[in-house]
GUBALO-799722 format. One record per residue (C-alpha): residue number from 1; y, z, x. Coordinates in Angstrom, 1 decimal, padded with zeros to 4 digits. Layout:
// GUBALO-799722
<nr NUM, c2 Y, c3 Z, c1 X>
...
// end
This chain:
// GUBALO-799722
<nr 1, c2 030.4, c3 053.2, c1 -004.7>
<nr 2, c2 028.2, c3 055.3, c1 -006.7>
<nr 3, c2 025.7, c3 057.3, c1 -005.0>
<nr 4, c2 022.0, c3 059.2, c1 -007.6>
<nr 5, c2 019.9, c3 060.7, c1 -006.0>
<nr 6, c2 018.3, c3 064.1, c1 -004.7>
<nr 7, c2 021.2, c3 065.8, c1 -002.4>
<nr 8, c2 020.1, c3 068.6, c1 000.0>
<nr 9, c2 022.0, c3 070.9, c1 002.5>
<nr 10, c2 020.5, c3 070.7, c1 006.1>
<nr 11, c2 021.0, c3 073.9, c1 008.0>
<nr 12, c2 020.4, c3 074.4, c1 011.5>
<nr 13, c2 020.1, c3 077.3, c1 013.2>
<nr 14, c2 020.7, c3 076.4, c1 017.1>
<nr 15, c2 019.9, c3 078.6, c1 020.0>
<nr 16, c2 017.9, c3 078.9, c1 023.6>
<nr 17, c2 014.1, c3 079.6, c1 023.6>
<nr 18, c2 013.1, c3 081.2, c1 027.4>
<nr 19, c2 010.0, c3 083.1, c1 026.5>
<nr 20, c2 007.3, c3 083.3, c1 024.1>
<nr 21, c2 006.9, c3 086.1, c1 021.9>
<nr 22, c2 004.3, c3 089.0, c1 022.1>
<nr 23, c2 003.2, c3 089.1, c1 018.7>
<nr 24, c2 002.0, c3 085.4, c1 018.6>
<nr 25, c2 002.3, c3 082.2, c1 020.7>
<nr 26, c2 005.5, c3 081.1, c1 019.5>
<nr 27, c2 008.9, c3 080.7, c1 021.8>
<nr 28, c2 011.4, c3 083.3, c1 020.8>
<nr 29, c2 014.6, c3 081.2, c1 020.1>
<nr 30, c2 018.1, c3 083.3, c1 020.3>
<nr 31, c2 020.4, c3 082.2, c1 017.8>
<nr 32, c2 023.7, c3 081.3, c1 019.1>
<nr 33, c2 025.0, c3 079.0, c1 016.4>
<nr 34, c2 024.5, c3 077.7, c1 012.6>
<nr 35, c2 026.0, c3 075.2, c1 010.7>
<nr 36, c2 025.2, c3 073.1, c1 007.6>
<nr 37, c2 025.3, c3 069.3, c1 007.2>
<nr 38, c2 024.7, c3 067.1, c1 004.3>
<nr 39, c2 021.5, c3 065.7, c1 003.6>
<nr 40, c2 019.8, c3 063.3, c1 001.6>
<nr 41, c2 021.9, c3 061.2, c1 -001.2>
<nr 42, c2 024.6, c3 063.2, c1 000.1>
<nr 43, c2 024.2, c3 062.2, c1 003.6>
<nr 44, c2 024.2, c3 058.6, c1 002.1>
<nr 45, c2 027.2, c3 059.5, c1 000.2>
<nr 46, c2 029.0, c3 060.8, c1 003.8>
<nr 47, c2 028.1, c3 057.9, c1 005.8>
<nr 48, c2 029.8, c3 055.7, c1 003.1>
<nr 49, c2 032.7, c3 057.5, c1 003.1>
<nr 50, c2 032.6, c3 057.2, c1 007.0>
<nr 51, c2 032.5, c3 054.1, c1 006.7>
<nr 52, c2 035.4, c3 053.9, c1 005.2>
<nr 53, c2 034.6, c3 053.1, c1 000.8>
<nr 54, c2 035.1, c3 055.4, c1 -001.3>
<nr 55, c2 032.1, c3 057.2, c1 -002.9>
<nr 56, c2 030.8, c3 059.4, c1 -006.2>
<nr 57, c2 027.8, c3 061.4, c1 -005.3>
<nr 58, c2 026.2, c3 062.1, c1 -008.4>
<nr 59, c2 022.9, c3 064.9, c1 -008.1>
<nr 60, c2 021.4, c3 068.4, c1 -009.0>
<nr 61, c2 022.5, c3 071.4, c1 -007.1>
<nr 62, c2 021.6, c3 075.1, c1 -008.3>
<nr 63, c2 023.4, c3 078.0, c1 -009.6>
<nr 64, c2 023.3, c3 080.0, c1 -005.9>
<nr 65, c2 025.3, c3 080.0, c1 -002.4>
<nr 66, c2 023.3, c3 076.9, c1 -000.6>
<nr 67, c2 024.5, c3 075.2, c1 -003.7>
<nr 68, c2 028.0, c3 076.2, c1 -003.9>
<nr 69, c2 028.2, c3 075.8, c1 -000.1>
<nr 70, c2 026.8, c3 072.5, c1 -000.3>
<nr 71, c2 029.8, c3 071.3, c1 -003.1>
<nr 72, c2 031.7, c3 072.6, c1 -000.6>
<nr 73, c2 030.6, c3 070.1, c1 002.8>
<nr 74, c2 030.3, c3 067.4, c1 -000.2>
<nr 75, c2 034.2, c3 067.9, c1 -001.0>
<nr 76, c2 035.2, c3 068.4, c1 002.6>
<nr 77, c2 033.8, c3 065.1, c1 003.8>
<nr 78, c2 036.3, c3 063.4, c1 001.1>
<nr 79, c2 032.8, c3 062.5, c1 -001.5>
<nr 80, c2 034.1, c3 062.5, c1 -005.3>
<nr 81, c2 031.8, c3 065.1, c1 -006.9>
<nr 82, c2 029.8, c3 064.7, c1 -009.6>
<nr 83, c2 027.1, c3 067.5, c1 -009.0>
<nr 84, c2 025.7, c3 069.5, c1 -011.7>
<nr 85, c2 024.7, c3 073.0, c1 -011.4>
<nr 86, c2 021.7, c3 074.1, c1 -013.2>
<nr 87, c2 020.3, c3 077.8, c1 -013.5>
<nr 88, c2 016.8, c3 077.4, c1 -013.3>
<nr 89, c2 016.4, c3 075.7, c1 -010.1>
<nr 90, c2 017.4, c3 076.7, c1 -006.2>
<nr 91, c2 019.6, c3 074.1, c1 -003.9>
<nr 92, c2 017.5, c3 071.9, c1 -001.7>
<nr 93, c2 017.9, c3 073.5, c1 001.9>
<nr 94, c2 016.2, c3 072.4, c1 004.7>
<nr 95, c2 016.4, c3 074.9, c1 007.4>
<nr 96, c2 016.1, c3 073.9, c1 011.0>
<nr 97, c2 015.6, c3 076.0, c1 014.1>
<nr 98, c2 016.9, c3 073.8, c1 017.3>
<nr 99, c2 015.9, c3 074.9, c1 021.1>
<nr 100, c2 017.5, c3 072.7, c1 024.0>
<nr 101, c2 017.9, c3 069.5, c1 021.4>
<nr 102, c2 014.3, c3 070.1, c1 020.2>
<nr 103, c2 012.9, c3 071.0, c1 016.7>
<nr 104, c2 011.0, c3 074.4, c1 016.8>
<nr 105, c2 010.1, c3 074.5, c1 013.2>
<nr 106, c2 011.7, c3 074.0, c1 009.6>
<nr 107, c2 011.7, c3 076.0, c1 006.5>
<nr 108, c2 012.1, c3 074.4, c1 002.8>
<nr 109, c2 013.3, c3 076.1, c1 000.2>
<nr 110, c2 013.1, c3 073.9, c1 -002.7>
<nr 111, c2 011.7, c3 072.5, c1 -006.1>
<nr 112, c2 009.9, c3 069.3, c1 -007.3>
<nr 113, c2 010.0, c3 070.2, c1 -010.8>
<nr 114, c2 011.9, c3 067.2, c1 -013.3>
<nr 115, c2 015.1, c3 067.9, c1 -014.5>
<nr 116, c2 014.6, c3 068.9, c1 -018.1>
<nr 117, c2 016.2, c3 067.0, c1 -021.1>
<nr 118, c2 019.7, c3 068.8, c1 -021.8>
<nr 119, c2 020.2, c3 068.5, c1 -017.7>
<nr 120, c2 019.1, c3 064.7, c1 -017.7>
<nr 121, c2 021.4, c3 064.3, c1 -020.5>
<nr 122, c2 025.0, c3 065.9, c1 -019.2>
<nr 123, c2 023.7, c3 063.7, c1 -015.3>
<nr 124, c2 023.5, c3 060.6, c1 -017.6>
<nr 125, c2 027.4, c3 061.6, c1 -019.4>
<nr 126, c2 028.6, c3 061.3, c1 -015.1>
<nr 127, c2 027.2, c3 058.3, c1 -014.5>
<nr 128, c2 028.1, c3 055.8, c1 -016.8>
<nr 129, c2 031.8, c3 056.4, c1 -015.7>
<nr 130, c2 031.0, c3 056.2, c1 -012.3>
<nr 131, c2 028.9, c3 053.0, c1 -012.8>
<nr 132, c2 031.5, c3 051.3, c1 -014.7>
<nr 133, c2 034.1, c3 051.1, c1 -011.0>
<nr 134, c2 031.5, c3 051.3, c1 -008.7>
<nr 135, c2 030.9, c3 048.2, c1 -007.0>
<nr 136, c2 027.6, c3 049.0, c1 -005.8>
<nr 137, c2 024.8, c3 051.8, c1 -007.2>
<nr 138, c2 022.7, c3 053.5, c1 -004.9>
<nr 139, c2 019.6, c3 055.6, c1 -005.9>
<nr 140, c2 018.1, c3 057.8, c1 -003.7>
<nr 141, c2 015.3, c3 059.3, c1 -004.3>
<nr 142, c2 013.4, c3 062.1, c1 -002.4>
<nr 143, c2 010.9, c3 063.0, c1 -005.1>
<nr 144, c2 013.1, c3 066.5, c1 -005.9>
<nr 145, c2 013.0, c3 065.9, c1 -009.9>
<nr 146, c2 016.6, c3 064.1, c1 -010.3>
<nr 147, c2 015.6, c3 060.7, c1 -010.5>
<nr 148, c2 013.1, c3 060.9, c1 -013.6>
<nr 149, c2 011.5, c3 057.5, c1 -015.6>
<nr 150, c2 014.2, c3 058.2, c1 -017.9>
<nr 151, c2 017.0, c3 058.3, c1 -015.6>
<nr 152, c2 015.7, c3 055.4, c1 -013.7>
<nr 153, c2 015.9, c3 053.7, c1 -016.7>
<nr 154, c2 019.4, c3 054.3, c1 -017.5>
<nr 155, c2 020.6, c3 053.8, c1 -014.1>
<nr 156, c2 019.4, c3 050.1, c1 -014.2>
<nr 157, c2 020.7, c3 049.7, c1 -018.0>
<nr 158, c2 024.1, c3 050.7, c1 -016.7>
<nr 159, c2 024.2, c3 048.4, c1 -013.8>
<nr 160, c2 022.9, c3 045.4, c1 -015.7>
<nr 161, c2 025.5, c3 045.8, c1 -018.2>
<nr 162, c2 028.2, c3 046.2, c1 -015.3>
<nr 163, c2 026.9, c3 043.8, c1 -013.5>
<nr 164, c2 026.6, c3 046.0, c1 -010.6>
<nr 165, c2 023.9, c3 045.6, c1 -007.9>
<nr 166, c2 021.4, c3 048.1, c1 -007.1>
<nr 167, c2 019.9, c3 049.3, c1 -003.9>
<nr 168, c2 017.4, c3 051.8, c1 -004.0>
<nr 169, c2 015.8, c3 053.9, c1 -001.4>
<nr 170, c2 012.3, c3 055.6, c1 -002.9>
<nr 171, c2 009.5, c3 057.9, c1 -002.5>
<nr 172, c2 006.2, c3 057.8, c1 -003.9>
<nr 173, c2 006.3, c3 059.6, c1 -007.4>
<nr 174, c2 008.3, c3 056.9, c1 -009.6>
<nr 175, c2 007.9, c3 053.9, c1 -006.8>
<nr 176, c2 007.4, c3 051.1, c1 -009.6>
<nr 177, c2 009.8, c3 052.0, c1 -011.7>
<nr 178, c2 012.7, c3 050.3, c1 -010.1>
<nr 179, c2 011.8, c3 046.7, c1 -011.3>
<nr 180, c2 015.4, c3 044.7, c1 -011.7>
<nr 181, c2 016.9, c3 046.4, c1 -008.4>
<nr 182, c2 018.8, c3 044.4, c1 -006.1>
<nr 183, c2 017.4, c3 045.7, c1 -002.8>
<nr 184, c2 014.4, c3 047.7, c1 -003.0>
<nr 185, c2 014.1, c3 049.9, c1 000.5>
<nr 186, c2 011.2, c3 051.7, c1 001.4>
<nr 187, c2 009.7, c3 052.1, c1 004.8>
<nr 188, c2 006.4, c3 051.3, c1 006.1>
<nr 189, c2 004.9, c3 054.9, c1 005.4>
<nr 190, c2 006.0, c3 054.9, c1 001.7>
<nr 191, c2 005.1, c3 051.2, c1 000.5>
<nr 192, c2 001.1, c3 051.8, c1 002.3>
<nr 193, c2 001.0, c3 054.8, c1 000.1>
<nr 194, c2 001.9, c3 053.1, c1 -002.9>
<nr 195, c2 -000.3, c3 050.5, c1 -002.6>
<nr 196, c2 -003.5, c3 052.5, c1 -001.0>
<nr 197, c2 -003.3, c3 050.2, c1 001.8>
<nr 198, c2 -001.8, c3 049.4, c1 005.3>
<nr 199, c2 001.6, c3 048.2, c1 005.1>
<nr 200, c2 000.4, c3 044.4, c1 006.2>
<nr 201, c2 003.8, c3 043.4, c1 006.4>
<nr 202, c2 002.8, c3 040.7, c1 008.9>
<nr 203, c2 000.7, c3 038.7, c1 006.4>
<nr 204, c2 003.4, c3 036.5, c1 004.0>
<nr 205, c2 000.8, c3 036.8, c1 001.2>
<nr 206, c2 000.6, c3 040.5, c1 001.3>
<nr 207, c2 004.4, c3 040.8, c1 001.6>
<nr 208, c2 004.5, c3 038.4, c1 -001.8>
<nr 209, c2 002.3, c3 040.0, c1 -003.5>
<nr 210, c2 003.7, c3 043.7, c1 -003.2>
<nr 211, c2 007.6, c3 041.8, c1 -004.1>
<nr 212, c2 006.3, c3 040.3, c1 -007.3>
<nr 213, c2 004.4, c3 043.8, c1 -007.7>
<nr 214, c2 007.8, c3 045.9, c1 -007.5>
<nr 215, c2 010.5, c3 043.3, c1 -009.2>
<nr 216, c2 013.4, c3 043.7, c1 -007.1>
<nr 217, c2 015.3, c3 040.6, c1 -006.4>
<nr 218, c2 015.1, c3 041.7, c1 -002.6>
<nr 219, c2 012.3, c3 043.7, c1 -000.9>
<nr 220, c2 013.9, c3 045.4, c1 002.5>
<nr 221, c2 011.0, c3 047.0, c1 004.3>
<nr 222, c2 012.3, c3 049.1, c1 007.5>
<nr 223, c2 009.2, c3 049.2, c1 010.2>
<nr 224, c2 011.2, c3 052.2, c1 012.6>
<nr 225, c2 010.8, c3 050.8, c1 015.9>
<nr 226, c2 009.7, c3 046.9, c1 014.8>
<nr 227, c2 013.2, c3 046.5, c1 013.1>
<nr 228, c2 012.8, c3 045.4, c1 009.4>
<nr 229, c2 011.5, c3 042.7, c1 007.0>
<nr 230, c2 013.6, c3 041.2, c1 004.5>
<nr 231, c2 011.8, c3 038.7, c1 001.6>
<nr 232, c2 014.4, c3 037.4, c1 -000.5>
<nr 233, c2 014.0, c3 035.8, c1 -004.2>
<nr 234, c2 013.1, c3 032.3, c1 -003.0>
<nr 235, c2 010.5, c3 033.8, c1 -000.7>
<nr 236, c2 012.0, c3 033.0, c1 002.4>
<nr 237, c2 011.3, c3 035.8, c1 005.1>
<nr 238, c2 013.6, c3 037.3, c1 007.7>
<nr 239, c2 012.9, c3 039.4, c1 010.2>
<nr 240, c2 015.1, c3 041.5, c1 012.3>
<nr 241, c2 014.0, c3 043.2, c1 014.9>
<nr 242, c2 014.8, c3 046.8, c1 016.4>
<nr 243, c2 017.7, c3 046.9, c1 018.6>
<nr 244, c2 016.5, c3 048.0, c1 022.6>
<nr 245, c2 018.3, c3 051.5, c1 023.3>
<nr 246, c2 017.4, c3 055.4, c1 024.0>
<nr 247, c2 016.7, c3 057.0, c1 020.8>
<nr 248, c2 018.2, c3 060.5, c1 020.6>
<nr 249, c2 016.7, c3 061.8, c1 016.9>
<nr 250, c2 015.9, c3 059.3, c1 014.2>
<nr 251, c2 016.8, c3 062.0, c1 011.6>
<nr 252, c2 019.0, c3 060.5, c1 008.8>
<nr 253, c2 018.6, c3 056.5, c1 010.0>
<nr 254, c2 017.3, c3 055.5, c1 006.9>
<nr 255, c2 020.2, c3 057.2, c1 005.1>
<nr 256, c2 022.6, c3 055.3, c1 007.5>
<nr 257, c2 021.0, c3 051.8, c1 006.7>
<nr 258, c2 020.9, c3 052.7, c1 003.1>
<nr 259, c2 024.2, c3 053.2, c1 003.1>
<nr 260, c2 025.7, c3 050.0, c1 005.5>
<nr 261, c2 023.7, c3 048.1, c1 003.4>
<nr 262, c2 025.2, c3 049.0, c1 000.1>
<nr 263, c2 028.9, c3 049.3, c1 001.4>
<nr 264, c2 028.3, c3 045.3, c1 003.3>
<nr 265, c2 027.5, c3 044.3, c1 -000.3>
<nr 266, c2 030.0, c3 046.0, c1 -001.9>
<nr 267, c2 032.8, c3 044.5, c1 000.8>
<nr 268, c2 031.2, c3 040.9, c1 -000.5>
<nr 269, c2 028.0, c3 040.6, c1 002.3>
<nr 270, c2 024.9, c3 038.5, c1 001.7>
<nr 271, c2 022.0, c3 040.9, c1 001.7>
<nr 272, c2 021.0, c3 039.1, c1 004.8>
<nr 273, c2 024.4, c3 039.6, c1 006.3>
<nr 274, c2 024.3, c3 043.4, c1 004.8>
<nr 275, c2 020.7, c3 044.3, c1 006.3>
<nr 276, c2 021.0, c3 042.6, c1 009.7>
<nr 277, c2 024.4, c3 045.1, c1 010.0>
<nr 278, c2 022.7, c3 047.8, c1 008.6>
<nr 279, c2 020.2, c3 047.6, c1 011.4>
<nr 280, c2 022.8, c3 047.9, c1 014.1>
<nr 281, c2 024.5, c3 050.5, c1 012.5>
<nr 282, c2 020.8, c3 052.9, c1 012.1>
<nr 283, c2 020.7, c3 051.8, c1 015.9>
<nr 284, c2 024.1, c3 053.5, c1 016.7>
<nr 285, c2 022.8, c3 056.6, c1 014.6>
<nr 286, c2 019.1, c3 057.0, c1 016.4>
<nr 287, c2 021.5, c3 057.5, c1 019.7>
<nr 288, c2 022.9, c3 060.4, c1 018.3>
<nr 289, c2 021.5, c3 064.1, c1 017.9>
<nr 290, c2 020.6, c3 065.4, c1 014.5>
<nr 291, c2 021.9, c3 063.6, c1 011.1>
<nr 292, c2 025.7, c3 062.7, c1 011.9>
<nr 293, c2 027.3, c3 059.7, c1 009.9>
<nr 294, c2 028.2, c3 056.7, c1 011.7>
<nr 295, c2 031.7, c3 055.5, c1 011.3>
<nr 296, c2 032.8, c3 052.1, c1 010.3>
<nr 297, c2 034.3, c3 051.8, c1 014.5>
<nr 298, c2 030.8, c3 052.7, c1 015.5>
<nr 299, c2 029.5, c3 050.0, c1 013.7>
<nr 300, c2 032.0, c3 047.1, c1 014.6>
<nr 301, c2 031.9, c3 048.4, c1 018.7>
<nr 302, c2 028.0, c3 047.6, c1 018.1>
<nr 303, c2 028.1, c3 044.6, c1 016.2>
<nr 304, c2 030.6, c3 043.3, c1 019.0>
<nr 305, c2 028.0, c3 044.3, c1 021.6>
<nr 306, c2 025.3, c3 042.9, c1 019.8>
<nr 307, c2 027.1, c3 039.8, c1 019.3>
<nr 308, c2 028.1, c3 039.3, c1 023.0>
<nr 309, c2 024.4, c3 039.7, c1 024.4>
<nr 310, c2 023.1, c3 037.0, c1 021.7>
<nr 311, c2 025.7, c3 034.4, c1 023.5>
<nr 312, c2 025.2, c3 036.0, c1 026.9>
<nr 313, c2 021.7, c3 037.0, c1 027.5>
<nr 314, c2 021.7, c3 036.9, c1 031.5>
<nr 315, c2 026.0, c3 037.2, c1 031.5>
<nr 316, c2 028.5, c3 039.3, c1 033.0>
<nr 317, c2 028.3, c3 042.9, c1 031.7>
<nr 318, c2 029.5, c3 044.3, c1 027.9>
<nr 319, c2 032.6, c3 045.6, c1 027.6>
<nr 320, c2 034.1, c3 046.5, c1 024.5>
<nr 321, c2 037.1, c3 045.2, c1 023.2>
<nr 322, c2 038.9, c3 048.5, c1 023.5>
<nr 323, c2 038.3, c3 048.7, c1 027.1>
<nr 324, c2 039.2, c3 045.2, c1 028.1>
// end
């Protein structure tokens, strides 16, 4: 697996907040712990390694400590490296402050600004290897000036001559400039903003028109708690709805199904066979607090479980085959 994109390095800074501060109306949280965790491609990049395939995150990181702390979680998690560190830009960080399991406030530290020519250039030298035994490419893009027009274009020149298919995951900047993907996966949010309207996911012939409009072979459209759509190439629609369970933190789901769905087509999956386990699998990871990877057992326990209440709807209680 190949993995292009925008990485980042999620810090949170976890303590208690009891009282509220004199100098403005804002709980005072006491610090008791901080750690880092991987975030965007490179949280795509961990959950495909915890899903047991083998992965080359390939992304922009910059000359300081988040970034050098950042190769650091990318190499301990067992992700081949392929990040380049540039001078002239800082490490994405995205800093956290947790009270009792809830989000106080975050702080970004980051830029937006495209990666300049001679940096495009040594990003393109990494990824034609990594392209060439990949069995799937994934390109992630959070609008953070890695995935440019021109390394768009590359990154679909090398897959088409591998023959390797593509999912992407977008953001509003370069959002038709993906035409030839294999799965093209935005969410609700970003597909209304790129077409100036309400997602009308709903109607067939607004759902047609915005798949000719993007030219994937496959348009994946997650819809949070309404599951997802999935149009395929014929036009056929299928629609799989959220799985019923407490959600904990939805950060990092779209990650999670990003990267199910690319390692289920890389183990051989039909993408309706890849999205419909990819939606289990985000439902396992919106039960969990904060962005944690979901493990390849994780996912099998669920799809068991999921499995069993298709064929017994009003049956004798789940247990898993682990506890049988």
């Amino acid at each position: 697996m190949a993995v292009l994109g925008d990485v980042m390095l999620d810090v949170y800074l976890v303590g208690t907040a009891t009282r509220i501060s004199p100098e403005a109306p804002v709980p005072v949280v006491r610090i008791v712990d901080e750690h880092d965790a991987l975030g965007g491609a490179a949280n795509v990049a961990a959950n495909v390694v915890a899903l047991g395939a083998r992965c080359t995150l390939l992304g922009v990181v910059g000359q300081d400590d988040a970034g050098r702390r950042l190769r650091a979680a990318v190499a301990a998690a067992g992700i081949d490296g392929g990040l380049l560190a540039v001078d002239d830009r800082p490490t994405t960080v995205k800093t956290r402050v947790m009270a009792r399991s809830h989000q106080i406030v975050r702080f970004d530290r980051e830029s937006e600004a495209e990666l300049r020519a001679p940096d495009v250039a040594v990003l393109l030298e990494g990824l034609a290897p990594a392209v060439a035994v990949a069995d799937v490419l994934v390109l992630e893009d959070y609008n953070k000036g890695v995935l440019t027009p021109e390394v768009i274009a590359a990154a679909l020149d090398l897959a088409r001559r591998y023959a390797r298919p593509v999912v992407v995951d977008p953001k509003f900047r370069h959002f038709f400039a993906y035409a030839g993907a294999t799965v093209f996966k935005p969410n609700a949010a970003e597909i209304a903003a790129a077409f100036g309207t309400d997602a009308r996911h709903h109607q067939p012939e607004w759902l047609a028109a915005a798949h000719r409009r993007l030219g994937c072979e496959y348009l994946l459209v997650t819809l949070g708690e309404e599951g997802m759509v999935l149009r395929d190439p014929v036009g056929e629609v299928h629609r799989i709805p959220a799985l019923a369970r407490q959600v904990y933190d939805v950060s990092g789901a779209g990650d999670t199904v990003t990267a199910c769905l690319a390692v289920c087509l890389a183990a051989g999956a039909r993408v309706e066979e890849a999205a419909w386990i990819a939606n289990v699998a985000a439902a396992v990871e919106v039960g969990k607090p904060g962005v944690c990877p979901v493990s390849a057992d994780e996912v099998r326990h669920a799809v068991r479980a999921v499995e069993w209440w298709e064929e017994h709807p009003s049956g004798e209680p789940w247990i898993g085959a682990e506890e049988r």
